[in-house]
N, C-alpha and C positions, 0 to 999 in steps of 0.2 A: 455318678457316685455309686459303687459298689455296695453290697450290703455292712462289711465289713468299716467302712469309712461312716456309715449311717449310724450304725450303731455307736461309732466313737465320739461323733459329734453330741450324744445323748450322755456320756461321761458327766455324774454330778449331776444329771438333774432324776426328776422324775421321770419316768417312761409308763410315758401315755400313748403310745402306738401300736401298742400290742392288738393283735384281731383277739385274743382270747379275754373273754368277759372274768373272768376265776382270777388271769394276771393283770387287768385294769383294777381289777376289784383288793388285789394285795398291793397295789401302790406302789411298786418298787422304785429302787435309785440306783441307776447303773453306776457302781464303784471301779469298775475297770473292764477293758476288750479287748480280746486280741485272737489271733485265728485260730480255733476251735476252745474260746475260753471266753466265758461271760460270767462278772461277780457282779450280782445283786447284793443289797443291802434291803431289810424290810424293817420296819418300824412295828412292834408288838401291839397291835391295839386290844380296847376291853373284849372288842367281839373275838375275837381270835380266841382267849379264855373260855375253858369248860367250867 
């Protein structure tokens, strides 16, 4: 499976695979993939706020 196919299979959920601790740590949901295009959705939490 390509990386391209990995990523699609993550469509709608949360993506917990990332090696970067910064993007585990913003929790995202991959909304859609395709080749050279990746849309996240993120969820605004209180920590996030100044």
């Amino acid at each position: 499976m390509n990386i391209l196919e990995q990523l699609k299979s993550f469509v709608g959920k949360e993506f917990l695979e990332s090696q970067s601790p910064f993007m585990r740590w913003l929790n995202p949901i991959i909304k859609s993939t395709e080749k050279g295009h990746i849309e996240f959705e993120y969820t605004v939490r209180k920590e996030f706020m100044i």
